[in-house]
Gaussian input, Z-matrix of N, CA and C with variables (Angstrom, degrees):
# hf/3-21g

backbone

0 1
 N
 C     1     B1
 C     2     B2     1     A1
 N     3     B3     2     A2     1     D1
 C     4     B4     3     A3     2     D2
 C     5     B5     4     A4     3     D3
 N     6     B6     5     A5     4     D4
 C     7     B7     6     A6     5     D5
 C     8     B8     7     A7     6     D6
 N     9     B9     8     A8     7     D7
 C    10    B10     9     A9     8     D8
 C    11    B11    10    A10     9     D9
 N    12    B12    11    A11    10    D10
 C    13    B13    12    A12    11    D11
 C    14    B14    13    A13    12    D12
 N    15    B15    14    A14    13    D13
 C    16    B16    15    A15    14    D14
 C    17    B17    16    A16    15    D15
 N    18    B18    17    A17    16    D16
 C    19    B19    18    A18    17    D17
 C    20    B20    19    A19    18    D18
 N    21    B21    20    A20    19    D19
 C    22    B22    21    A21    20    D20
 C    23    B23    22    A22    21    D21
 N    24    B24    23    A23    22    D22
 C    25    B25    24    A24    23    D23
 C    26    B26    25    A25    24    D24
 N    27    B27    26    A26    25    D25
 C    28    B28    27    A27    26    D26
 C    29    B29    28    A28    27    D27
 N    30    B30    29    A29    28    D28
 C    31    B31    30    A30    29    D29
 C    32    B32    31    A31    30    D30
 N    33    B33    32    A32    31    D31
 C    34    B34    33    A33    32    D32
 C    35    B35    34    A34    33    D33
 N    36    B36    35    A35    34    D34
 C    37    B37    36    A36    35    D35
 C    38    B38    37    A37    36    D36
 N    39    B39    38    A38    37    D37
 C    40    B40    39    A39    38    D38
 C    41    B41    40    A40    39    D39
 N    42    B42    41    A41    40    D40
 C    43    B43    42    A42    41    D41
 C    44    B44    43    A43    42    D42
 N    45    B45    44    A44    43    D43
 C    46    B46    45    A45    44    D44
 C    47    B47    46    A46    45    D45
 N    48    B48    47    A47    46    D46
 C    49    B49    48    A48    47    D47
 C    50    B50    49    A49    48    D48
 N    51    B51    50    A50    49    D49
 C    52    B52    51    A51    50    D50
 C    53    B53    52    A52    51    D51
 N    54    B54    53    A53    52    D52
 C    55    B55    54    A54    53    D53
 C    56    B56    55    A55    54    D54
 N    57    B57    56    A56    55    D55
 C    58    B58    57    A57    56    D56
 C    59    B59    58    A58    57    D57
 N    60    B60    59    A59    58    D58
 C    61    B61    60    A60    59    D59
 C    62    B62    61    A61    60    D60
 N    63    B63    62    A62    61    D61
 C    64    B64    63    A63    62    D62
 C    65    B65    64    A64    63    D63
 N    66    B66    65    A65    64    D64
 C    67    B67    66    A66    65    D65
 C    68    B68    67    A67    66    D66
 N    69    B69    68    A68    67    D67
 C    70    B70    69    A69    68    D68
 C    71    B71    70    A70    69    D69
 N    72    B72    71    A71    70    D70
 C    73    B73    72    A72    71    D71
 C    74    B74    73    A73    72    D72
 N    75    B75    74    A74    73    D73
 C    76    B76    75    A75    74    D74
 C    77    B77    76    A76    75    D75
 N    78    B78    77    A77    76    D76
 C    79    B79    78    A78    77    D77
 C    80    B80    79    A79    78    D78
 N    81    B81    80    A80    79    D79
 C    82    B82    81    A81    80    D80
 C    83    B83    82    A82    81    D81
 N    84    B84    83    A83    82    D82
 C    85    B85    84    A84    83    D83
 C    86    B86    85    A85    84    D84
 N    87    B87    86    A86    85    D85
 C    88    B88    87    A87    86    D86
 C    89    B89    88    A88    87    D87
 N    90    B90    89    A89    88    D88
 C    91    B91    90    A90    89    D89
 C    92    B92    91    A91    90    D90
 N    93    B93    92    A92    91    D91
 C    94    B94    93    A93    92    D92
 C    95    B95    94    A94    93    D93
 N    96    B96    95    A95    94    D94
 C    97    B97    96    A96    95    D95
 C    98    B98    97    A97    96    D96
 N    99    B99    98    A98    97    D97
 C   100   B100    99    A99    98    D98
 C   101   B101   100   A100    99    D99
 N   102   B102   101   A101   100   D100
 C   103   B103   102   A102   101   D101
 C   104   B104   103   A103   102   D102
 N   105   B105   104   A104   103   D103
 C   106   B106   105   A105   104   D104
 C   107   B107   106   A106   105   D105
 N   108   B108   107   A107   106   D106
 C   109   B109   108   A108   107   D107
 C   110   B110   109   A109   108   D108
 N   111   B111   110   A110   109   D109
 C   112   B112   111   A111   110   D110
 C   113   B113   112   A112   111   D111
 N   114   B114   113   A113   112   D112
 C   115   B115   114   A114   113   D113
 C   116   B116   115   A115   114   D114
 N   117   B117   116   A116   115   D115
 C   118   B118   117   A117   116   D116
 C   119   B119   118   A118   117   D117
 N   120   B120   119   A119   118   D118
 C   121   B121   120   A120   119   D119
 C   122   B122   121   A121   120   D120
 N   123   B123   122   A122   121   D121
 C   124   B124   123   A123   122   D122
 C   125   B125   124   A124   123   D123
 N   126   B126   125   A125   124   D124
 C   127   B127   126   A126   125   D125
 C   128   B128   127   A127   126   D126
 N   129   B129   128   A128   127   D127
 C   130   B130   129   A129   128   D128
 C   131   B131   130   A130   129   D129
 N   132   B132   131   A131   130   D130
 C   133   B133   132   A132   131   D131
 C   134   B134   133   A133   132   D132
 N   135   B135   134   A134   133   D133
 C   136   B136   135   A135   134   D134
 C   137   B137   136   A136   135   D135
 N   138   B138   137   A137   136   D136
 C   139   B139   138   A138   137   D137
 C   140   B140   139   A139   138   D138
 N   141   B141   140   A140   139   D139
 C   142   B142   141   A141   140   D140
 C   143   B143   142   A142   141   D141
 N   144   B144   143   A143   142   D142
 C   145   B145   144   A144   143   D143
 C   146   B146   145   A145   144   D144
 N   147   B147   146   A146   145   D145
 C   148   B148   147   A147   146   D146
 C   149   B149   148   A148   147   D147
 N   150   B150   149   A149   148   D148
 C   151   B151   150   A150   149   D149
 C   152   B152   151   A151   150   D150
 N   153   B153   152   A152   151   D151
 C   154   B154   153   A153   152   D152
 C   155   B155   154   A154   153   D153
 N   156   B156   155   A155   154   D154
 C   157   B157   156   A156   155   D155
 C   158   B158   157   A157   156   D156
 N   159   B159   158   A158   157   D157
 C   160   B160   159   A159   158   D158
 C   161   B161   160   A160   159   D159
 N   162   B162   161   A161   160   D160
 C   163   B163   162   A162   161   D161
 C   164   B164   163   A163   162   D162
 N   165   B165   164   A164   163   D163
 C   166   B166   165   A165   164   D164
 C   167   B167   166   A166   165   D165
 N   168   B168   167   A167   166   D166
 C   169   B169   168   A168   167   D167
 C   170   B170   169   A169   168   D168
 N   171   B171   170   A170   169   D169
 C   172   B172   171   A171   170   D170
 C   173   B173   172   A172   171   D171
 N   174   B174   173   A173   172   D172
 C   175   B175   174   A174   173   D173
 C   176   B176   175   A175   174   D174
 N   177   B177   176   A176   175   D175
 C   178   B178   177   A177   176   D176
 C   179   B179   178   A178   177   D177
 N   180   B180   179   A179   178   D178
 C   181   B181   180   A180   179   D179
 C   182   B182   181   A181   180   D180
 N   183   B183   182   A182   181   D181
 C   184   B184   183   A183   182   D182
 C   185   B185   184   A184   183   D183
 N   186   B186   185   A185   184   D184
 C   187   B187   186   A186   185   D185
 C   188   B188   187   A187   186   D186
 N   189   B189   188   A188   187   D187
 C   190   B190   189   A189   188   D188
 C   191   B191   190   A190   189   D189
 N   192   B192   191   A191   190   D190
 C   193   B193   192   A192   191   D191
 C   194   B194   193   A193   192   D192
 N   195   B195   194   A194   193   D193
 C   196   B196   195   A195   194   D194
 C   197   B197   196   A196   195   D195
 N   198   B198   197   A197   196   D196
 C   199   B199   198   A198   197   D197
 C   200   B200   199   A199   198   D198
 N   201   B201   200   A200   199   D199
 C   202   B202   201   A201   200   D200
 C   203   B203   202   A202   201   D201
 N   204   B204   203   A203   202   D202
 C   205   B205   204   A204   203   D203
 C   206   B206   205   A205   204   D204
 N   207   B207   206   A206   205   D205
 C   208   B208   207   A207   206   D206
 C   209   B209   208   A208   207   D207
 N   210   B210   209   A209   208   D208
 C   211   B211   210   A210   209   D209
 C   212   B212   211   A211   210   D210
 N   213   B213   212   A212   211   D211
 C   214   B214   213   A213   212   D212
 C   215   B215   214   A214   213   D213
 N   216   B216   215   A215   214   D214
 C   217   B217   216   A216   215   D215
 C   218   B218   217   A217   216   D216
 N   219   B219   218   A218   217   D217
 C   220   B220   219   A219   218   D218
 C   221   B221   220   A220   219   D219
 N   222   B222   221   A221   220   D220
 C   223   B223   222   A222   221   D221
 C   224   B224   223   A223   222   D222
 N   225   B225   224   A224   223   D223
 C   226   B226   225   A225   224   D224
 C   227   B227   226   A226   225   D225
 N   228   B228   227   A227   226   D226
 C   229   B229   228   A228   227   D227
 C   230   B230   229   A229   228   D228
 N   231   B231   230   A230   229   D229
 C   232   B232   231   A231   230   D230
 C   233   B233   232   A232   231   D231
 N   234   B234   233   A233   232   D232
 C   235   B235   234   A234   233   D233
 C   236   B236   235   A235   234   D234
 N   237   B237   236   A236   235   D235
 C   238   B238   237   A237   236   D236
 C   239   B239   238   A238   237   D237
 N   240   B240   239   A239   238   D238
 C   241   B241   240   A240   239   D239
 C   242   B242   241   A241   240   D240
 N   243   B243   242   A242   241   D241
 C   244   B244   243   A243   242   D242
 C   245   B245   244   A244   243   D243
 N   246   B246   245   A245   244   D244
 C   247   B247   246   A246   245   D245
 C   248   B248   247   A247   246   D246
 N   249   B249   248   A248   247   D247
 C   250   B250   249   A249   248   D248
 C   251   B251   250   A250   249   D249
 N   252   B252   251   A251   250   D250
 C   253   B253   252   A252   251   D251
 C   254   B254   253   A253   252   D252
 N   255   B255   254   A254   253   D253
 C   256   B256   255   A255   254   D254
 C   257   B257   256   A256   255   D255
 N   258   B258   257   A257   256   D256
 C   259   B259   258   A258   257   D257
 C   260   B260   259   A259   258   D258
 N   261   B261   260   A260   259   D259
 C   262   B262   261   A261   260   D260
 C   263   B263   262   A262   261   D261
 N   264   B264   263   A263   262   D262
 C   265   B265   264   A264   263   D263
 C   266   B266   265   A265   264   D264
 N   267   B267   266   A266   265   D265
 C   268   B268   267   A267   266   D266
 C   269   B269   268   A268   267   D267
 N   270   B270   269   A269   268   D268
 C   271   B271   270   A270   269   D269
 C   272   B272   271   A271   270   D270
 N   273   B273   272   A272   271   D271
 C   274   B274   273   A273   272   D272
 C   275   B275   274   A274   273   D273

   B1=1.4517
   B2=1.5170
   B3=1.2997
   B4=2.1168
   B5=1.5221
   B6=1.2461
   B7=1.8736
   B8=1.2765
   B9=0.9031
   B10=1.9989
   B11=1.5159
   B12=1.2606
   B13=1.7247
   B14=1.6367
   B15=1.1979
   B16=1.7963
   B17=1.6255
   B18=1.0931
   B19=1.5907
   B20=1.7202
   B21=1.5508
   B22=1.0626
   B23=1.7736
   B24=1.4758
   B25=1.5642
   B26=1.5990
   B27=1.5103
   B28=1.6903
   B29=1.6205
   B30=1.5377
   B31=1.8799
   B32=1.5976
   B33=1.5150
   B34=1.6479
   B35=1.9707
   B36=0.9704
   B37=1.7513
   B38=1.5618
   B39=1.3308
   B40=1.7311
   B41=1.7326
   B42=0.7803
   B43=1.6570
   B44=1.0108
   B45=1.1899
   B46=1.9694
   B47=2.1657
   B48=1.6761
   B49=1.8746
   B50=0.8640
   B51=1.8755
   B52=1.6510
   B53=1.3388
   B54=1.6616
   B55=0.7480
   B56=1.8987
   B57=1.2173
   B58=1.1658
   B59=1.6451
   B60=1.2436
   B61=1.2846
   B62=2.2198
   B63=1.1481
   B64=0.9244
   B65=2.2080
   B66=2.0840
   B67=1.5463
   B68=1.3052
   B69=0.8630
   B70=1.6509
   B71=1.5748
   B72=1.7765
   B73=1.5092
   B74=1.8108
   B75=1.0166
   B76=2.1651
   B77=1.8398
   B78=1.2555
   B79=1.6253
   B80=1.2639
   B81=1.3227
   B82=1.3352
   B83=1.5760
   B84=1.2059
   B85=1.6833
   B86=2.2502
   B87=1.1327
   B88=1.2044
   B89=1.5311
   B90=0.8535
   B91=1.7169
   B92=1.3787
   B93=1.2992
   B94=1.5953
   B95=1.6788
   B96=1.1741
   B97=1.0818
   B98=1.6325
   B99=1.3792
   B100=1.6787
   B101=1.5478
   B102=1.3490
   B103=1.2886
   B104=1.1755
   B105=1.7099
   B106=1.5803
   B107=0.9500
   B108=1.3401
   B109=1.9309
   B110=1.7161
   B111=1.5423
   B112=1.6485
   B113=1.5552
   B114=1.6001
   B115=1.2095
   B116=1.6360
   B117=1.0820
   B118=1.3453
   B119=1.3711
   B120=1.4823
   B121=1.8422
   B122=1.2920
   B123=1.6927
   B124=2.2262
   B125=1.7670
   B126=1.4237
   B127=1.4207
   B128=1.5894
   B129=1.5018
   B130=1.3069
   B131=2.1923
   B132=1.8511
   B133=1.6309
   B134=1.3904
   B135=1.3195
   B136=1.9430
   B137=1.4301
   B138=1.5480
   B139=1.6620
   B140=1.8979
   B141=1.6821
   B142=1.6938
   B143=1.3783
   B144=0.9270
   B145=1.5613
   B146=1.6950
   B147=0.9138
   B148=1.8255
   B149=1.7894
   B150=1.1220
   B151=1.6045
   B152=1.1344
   B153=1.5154
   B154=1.6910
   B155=1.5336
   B156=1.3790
   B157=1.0392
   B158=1.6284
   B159=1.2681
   B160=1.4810
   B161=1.4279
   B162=1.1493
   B163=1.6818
   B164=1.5610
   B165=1.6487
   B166=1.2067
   B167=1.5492
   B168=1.6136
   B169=1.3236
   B170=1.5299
   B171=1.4238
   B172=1.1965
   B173=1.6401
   B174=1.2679
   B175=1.6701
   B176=1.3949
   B177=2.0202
   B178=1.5444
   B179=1.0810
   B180=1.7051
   B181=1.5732
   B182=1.9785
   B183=1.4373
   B184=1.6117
   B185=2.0414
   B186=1.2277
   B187=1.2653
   B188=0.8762
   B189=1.2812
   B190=1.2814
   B191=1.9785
   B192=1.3815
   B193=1.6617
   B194=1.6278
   B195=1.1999
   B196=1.4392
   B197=1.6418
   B198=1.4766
   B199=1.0725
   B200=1.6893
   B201=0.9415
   B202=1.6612
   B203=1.5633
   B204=1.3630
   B205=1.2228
   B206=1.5920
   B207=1.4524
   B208=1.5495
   B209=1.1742
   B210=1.9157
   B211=1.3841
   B212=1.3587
   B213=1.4469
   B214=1.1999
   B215=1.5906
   B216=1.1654
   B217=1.4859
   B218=1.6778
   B219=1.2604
   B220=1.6484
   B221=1.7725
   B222=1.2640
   B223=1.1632
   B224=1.6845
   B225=1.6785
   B226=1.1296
   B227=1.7487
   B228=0.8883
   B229=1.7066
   B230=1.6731
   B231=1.5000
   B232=1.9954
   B233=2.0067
   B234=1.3257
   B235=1.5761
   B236=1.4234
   B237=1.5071
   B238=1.7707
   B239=1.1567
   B240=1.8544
   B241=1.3867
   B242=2.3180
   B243=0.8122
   B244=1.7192
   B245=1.5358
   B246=1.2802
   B247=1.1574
   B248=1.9351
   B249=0.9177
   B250=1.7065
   B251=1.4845
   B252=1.2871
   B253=1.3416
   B254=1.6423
   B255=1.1162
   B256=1.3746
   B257=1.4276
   B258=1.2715
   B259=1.4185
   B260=1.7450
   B261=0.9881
   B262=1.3970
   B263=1.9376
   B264=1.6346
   B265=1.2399
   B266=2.1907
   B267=1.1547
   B268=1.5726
   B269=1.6489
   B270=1.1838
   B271=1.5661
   B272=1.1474
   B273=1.6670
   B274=1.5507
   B275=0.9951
   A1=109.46
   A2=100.42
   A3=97.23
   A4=92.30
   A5=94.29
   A6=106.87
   A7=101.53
   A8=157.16
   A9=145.26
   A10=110.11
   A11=98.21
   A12=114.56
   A13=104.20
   A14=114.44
   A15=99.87
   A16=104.65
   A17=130.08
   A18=124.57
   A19=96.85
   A20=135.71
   A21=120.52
   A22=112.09
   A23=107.81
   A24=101.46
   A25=94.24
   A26=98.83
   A27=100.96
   A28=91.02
   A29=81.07
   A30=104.84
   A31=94.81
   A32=110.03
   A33=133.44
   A34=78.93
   A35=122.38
   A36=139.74
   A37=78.81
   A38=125.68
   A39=140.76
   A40=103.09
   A41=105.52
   A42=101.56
   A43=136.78
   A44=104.98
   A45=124.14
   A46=99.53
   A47=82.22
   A48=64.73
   A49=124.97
   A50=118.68
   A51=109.37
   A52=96.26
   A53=155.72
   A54=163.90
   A55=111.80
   A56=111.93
   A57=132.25
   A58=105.52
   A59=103.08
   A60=118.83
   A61=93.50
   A62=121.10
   A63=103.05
   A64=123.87
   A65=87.16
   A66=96.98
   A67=133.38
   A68=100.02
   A69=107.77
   A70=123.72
   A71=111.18
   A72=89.73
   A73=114.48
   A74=110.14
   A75=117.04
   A76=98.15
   A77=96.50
   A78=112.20
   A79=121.66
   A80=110.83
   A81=111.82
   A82=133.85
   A83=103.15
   A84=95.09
   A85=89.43
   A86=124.27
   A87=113.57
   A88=76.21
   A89=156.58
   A90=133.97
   A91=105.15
   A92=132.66
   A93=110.24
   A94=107.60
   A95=124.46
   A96=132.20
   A97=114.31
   A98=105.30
   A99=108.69
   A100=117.08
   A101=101.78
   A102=121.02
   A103=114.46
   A104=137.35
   A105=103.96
   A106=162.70
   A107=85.25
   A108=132.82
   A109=94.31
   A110=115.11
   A111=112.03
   A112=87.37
   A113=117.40
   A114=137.96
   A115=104.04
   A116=129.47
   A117=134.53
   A118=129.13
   A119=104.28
   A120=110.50
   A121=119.63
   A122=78.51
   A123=83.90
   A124=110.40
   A125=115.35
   A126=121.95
   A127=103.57
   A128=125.49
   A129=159.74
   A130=112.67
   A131=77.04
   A132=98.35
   A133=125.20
   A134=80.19
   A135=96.07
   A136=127.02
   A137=107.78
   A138=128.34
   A139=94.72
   A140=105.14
   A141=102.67
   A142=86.50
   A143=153.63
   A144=135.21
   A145=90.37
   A146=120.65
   A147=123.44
   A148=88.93
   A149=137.71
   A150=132.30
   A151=105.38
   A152=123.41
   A153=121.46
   A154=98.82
   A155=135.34
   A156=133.72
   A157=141.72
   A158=95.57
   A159=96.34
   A160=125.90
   A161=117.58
   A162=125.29
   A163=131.41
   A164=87.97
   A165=127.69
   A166=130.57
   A167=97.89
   A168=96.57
   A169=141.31
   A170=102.51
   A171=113.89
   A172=108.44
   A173=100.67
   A174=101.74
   A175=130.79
   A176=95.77
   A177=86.00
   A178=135.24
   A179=110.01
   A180=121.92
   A181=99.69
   A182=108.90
   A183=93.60
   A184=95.02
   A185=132.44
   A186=119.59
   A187=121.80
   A188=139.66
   A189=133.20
   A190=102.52
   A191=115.28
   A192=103.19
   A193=94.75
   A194=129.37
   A195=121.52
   A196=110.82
   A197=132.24
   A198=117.16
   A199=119.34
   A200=104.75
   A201=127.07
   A202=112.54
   A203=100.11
   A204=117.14
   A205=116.60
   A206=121.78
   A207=137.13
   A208=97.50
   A209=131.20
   A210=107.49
   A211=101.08
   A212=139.20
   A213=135.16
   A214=106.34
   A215=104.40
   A216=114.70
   A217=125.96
   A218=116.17
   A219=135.92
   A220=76.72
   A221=155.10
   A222=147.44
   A223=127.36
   A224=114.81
   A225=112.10
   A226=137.29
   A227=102.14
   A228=118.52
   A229=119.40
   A230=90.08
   A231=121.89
   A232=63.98
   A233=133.59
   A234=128.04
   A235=104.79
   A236=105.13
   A237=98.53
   A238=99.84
   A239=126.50
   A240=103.22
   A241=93.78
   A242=100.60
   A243=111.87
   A244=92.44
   A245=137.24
   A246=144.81
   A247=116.06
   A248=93.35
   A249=112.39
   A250=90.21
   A251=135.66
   A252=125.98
   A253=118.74
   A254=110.06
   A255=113.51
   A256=123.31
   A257=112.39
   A258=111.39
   A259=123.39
   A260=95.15
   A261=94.91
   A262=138.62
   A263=92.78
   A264=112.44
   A265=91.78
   A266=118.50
   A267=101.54
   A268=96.75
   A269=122.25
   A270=112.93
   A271=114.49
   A272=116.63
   A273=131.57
   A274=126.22
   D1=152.15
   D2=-178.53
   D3=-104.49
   D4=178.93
   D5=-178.11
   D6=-65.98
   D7=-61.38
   D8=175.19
   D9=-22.87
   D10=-75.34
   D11=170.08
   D12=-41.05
   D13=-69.65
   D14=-163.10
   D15=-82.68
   D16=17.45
   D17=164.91
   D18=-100.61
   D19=-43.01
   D20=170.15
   D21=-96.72
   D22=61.17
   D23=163.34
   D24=-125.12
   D25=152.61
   D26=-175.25
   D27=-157.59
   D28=116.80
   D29=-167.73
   D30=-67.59
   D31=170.52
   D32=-139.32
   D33=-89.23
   D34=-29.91
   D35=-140.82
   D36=-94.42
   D37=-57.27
   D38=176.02
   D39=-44.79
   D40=-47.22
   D41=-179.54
   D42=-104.37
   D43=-3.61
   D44=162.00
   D45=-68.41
   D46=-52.80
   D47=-177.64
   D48=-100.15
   D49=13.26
   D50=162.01
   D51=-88.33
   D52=-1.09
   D53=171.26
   D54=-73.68
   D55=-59.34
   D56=138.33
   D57=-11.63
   D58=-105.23
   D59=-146.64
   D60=-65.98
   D61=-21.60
   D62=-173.71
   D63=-72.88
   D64=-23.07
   D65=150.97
   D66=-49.92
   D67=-14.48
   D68=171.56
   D69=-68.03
   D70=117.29
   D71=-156.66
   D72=-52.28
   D73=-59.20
   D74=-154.94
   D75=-81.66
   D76=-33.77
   D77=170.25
   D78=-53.31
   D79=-75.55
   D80=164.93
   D81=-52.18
   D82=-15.85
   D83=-171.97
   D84=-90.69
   D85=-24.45
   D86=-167.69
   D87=-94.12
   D88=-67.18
   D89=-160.91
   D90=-55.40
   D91=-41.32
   D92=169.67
   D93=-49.38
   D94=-61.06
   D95=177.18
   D96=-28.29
   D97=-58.00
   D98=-179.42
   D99=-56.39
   D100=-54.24
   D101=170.21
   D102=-51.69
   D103=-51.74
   D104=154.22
   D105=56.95
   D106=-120.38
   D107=-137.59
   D108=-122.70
   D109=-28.86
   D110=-152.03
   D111=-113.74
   D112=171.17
   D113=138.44
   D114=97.35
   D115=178.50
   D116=-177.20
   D117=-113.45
   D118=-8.60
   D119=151.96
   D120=-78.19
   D121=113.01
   D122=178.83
   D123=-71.36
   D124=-29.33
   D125=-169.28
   D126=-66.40
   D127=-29.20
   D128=166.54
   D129=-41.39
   D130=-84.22
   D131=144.04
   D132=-17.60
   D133=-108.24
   D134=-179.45
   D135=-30.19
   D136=-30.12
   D137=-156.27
   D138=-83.73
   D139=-34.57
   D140=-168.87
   D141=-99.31
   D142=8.73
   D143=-166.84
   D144=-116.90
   D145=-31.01
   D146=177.23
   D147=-79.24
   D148=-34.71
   D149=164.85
   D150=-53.03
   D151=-52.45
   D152=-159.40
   D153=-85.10
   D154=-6.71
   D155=157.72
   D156=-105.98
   D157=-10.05
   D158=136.64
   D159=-67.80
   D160=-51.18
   D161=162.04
   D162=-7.11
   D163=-71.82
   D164=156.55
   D165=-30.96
   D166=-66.76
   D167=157.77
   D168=-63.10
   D169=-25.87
   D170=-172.65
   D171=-78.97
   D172=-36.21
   D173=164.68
   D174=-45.21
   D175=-51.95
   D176=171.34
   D177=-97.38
   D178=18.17
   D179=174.11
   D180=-81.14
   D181=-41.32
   D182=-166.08
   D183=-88.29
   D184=14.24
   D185=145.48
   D186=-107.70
   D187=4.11
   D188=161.25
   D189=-88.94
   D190=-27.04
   D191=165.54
   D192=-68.24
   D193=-87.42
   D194=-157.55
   D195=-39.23
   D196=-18.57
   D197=168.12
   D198=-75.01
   D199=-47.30
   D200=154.00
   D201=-17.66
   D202=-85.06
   D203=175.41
   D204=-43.16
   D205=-49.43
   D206=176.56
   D207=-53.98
   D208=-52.13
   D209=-161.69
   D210=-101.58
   D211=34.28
   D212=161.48
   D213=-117.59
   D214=38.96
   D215=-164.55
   D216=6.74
   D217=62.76
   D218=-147.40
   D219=-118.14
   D220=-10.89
   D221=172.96
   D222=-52.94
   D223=-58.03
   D224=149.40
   D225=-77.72
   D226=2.79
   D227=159.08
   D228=-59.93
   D229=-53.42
   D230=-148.48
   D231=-79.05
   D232=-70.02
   D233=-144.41
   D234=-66.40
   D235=-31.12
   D236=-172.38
   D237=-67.87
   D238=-35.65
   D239=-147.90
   D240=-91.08
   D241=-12.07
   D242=174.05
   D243=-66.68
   D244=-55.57
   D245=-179.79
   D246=-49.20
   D247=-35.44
   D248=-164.27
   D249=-101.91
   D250=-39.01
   D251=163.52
   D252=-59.70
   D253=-44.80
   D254=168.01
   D255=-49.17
   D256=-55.80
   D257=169.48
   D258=-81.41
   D259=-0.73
   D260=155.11
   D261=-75.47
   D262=-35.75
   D263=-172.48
   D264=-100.80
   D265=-11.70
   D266=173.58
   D267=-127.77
   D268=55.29
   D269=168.88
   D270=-47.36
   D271=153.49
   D272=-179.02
   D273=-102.21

C-alpha cells in the first residue's frame, strides 16, 4: 500500500467500535460529530458527515410533518385515537 492508501485504510476491528461507540445515545451523536470535522481519514470523514446528513434530513422531514399535521388540525384527532388505543390495550 502507498501512503494515501494506508492513511485512508480503517481495519474491520476500527469500525465495529466506532460503530459501537456511536450507539451510544449523547455519545454517539457528539462522536459522529468529532469524527466529521477531525482527523485525516477522508473515507472516515465522508462516512460521518453522510450520518450527520441523513440526520439532518430526517429532522426536517418529522418537523415539517408535525407542522403539517398542526395546520391541518390532525393534532386532536392523532391524541384521541393514541388515547382510545390506550384503553384498549389496558381495559378497566
Amino acid at each position: 500500500m502507498n501512503d494515501q492508501e494506508e492513511r485512508n485504510y480503517i481495519s474491520v476491528g476500527s469500525w465495529m467500535g466506532m460503530l459501537f461507540v456511536t450507539a451510544i445515545p449523547v455519545v454517539g451523536l457528539l462522536m459522529v460529530i468529532v469524527w466529521a470535522f477531525s482527523g485525516e481519514n477522508e473515507s472516515r470523514k465522508n462516512y460521518f458527515r453522510a450520518i450527520l446528513s441523513w440526520m439532518l434530513i430526517a429532522v426536517v422531514l418529522c418537523v415539517a410533518l408535525v407542522l403539517v399535521v398542526g395546520w391541518l388540525g390532525g393534532g386532536p384527532a392523532i391524541q384521541k385515537f393514541i388515547s382510545d388505543q390506550q384503553h384498549l390495550a389496558h381495559p378497566q
